[in-house]
N, CA and C of each residue as an Amber inpcrd file, in Angstrom:
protein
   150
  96.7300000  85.6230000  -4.7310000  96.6950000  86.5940000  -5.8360000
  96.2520000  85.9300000  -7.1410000  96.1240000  84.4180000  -7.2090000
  96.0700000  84.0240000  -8.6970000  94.8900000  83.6650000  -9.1570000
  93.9580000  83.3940000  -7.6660000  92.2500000  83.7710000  -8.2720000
  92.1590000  84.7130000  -8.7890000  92.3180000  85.5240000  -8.6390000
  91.8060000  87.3220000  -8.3110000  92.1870000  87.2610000 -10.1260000
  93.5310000  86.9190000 -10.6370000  93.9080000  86.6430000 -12.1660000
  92.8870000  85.9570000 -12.7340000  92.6500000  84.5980000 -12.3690000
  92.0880000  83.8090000 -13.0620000  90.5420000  84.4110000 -13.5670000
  90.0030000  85.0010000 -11.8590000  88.4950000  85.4100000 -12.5710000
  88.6380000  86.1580000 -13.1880000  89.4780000  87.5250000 -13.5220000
  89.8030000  88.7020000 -14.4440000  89.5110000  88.0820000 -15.7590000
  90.8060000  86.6100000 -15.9280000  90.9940000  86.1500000 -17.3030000
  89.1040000  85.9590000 -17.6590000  88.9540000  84.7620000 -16.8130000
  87.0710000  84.5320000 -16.9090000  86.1080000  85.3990000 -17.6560000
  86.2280000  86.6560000 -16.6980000  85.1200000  87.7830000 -16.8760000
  85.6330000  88.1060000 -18.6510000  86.6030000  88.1950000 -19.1530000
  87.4070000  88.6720000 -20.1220000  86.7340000  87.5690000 -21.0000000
  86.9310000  86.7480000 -21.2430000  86.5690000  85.7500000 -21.6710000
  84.7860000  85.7740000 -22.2400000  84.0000000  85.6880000 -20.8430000
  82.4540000  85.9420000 -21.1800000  82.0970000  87.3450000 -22.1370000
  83.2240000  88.2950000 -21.9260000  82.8610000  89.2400000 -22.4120000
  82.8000000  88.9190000 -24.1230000  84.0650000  88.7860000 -24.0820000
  84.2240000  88.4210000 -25.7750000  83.2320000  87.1870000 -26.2170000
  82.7740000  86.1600000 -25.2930000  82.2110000  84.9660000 -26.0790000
  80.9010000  85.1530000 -26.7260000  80.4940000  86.4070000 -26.4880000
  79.5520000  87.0360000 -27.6550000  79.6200000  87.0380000 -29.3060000
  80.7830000  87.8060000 -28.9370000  81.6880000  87.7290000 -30.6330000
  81.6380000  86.5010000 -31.4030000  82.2020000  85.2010000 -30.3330000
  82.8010000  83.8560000 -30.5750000  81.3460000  82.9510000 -31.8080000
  80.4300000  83.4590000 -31.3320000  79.1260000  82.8660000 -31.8450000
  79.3940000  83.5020000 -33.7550000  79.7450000  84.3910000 -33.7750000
  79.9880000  84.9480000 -35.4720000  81.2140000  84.0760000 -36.2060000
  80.6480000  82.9700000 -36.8610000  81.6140000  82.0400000 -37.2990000
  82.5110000  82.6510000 -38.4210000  81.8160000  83.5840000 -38.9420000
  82.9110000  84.8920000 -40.0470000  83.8950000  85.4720000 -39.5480000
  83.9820000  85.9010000 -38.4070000  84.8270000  86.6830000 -37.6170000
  85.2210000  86.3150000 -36.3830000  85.1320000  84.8390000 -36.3160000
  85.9240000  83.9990000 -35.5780000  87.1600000  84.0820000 -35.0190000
  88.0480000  83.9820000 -35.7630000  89.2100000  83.9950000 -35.9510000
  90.0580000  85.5200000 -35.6300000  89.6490000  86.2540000 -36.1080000
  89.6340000  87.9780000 -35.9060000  89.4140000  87.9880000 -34.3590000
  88.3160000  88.0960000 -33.4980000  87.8020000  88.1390000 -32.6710000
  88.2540000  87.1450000 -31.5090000  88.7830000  86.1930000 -31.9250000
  89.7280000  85.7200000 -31.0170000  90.9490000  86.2440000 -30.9600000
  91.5940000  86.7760000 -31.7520000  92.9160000  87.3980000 -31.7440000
  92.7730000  88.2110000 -31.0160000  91.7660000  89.4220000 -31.1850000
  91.7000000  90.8840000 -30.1220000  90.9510000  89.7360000 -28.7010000
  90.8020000  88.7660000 -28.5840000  90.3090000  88.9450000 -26.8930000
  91.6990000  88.4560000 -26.3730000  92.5260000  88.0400000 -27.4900000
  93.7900000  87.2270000 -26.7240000  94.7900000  88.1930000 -26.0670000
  95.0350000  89.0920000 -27.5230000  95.4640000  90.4290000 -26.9450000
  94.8490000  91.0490000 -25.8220000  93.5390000  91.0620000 -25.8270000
  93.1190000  91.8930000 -24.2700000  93.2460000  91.1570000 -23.4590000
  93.4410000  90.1430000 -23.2530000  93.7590000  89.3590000 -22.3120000
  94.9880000  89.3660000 -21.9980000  96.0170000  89.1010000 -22.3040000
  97.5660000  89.0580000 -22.6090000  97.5610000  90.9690000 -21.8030000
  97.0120000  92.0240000 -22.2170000  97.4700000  92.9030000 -22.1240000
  96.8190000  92.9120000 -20.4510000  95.3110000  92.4320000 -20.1070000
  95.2020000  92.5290000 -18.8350000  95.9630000  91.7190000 -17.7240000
  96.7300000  90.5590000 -18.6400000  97.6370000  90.2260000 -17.4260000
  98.7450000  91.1570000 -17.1310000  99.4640000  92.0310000 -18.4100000
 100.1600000  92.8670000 -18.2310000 100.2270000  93.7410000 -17.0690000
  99.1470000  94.2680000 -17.4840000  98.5900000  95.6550000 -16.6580000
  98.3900000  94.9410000 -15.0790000  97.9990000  93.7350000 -14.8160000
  97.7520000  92.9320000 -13.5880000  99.1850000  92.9490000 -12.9030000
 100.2120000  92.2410000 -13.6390000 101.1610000  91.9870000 -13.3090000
 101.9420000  93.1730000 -12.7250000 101.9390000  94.1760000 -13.5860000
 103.3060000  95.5890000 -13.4380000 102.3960000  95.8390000 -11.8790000
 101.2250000  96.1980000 -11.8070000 100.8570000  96.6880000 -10.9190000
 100.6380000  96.0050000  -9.2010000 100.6800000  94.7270000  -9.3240000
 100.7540000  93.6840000  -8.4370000 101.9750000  94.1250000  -7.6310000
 101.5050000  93.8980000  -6.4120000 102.0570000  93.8070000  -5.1230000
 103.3110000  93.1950000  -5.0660000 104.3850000  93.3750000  -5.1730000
 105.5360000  92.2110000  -5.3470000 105.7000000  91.5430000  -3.7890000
């Protein structure tokens, strides 16, 4: 089950590293991918198979 996490985190990651290139809004833009990240483990987790 913890690949299946890890590439989620990954894909999450490439998505935002667009943003990451805007050295103004750096900082901003890392906060919301952390949160979406943080929230897709959430949503990963509750719903996971126990």
């Amino acid at each position: 089950m913890y690949p299946i996490q890890d590439s989620a985190n990954i894909v999450l990651i490439f998505i935002c590293y667009p943003f990451f290139k805007s050295l103004y809004t750096y900082n901003f833009n890392t906060y919301i991918c952390y949160m979406n990240i943080k929230k897709a483990n959430s949503a990963y987790n509750t719903h996971k198979i126990p």
